[in-house]
N, CA, C and O of each residue as an XYZ file, in Angstrom:
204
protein
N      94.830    115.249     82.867
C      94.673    114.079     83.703
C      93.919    114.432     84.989
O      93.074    113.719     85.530
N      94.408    115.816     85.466
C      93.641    115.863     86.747
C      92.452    115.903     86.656
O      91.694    115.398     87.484
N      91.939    116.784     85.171
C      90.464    117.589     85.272
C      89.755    115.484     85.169
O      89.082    115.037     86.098
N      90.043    114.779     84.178
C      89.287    113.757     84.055
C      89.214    112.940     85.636
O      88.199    112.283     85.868
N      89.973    112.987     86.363
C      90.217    112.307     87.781
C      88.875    113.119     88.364
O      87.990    112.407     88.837
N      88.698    114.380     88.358
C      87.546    115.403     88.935
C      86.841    114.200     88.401
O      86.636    113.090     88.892
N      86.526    114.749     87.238
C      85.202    114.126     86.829
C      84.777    112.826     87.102
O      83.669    112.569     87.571
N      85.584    112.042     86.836
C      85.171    110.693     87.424
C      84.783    110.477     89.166
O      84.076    109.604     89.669
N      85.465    111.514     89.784
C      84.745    111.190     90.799
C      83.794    111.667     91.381
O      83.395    111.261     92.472
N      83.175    112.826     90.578
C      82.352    113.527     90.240
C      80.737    113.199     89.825
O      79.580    113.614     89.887
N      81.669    112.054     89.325
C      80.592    111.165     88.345
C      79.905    110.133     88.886
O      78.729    109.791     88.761
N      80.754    109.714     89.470
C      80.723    107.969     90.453
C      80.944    107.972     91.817
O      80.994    106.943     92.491
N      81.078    109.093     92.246
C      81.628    109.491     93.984
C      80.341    109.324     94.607
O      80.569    109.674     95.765
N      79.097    108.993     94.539
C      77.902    108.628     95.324
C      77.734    107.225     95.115
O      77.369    106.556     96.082
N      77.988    106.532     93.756
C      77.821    105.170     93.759
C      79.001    104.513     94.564
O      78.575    103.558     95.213
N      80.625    104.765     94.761
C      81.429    104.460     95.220
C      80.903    104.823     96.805
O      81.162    103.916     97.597
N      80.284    105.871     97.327
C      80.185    105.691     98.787
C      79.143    104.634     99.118
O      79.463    103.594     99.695
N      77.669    104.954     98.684
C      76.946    103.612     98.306
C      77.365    102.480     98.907
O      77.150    102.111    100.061
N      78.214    101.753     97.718
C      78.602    100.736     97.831
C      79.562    100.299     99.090
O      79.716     99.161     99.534
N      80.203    101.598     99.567
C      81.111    100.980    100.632
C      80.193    101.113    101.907
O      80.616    100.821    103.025
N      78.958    101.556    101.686
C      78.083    101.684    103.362
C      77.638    100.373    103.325
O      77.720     99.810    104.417
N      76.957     99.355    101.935
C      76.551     98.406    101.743
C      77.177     97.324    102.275
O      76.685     96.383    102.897
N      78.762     97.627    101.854
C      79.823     96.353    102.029
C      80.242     96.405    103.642
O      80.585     95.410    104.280
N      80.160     97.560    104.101
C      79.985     97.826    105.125
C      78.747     96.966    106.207
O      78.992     96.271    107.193
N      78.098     97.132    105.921
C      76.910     96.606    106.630
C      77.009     95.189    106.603
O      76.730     94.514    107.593
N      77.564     94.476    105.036
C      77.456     93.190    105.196
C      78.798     92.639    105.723
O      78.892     91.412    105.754
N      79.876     93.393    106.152
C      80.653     92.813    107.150
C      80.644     93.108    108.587
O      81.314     92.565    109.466
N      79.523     94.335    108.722
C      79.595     94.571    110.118
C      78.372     92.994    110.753
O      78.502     92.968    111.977
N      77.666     92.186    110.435
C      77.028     91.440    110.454
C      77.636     89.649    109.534
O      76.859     88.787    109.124
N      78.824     89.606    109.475
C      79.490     88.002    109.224
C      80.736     87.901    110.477
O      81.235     88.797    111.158
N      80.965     86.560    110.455
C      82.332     86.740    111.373
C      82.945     86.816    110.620
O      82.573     87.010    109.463
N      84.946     86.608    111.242
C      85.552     86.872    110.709
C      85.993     85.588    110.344
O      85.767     84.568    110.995
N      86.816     85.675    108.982
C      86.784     83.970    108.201
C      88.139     83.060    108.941
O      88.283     81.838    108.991
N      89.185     84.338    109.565
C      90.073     83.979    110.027
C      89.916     83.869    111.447
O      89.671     84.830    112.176
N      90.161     81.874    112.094
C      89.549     81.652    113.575
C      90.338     82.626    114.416
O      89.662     83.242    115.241
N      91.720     82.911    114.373
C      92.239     83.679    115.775
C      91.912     85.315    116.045
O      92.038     85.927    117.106
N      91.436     85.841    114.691
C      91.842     87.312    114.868
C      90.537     87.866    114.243
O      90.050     87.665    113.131
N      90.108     88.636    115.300
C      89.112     89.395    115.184
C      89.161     90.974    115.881
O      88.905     91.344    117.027
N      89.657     91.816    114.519
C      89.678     92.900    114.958
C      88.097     93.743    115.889
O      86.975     93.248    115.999
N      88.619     95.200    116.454
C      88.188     95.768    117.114
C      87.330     96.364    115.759
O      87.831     96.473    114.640
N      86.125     96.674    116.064
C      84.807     97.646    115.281
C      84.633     98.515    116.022
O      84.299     98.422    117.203
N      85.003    100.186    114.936
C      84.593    101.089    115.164
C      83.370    101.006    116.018
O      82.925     99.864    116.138
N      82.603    102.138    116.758
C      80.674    102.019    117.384
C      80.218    102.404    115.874
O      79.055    102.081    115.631
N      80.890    103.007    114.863
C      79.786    103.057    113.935
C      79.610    102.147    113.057
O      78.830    102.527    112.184
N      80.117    100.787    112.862
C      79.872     99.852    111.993
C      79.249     99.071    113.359
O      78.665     98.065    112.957
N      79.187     99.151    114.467
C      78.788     98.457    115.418
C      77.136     99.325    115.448
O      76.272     98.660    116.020
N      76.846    100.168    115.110
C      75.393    100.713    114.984
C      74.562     99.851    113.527
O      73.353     99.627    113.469
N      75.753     99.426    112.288
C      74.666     99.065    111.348
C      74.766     97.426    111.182
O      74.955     96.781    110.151
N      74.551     96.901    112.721
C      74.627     95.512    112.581
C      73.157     95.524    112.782
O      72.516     96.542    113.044
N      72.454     93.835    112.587
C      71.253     93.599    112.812
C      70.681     93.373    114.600
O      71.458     93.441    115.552
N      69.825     93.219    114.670
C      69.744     93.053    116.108
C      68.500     91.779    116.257
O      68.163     91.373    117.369
């Protein structure tokens, strides 16, 4: 079980970061859906907003 856990992330551990810089970016640039609460942003999701 462990060795297949390696591998899979082995396998997919660049598409999985990928995707979270992506999803990243497209929430560092929407508001938030909920009106009262708007958390604090790291400066580094605050660097990959648009300007």
């Amino acid at each position: 079980m462990k060795k297949r856990f390696y591998t899979l992330i082995t396998k997919f551990g660049g598409m999985f970061a990928a995707l979270a810089l992506v999803i990243t970016s497209f929430n560092a640039n929407s508001a938030c859906v909920w009106l009262a609460y708007q958390p604090e942003e790291p400066e580094e999701v605050k660097a990959l907003k648009k300007k």
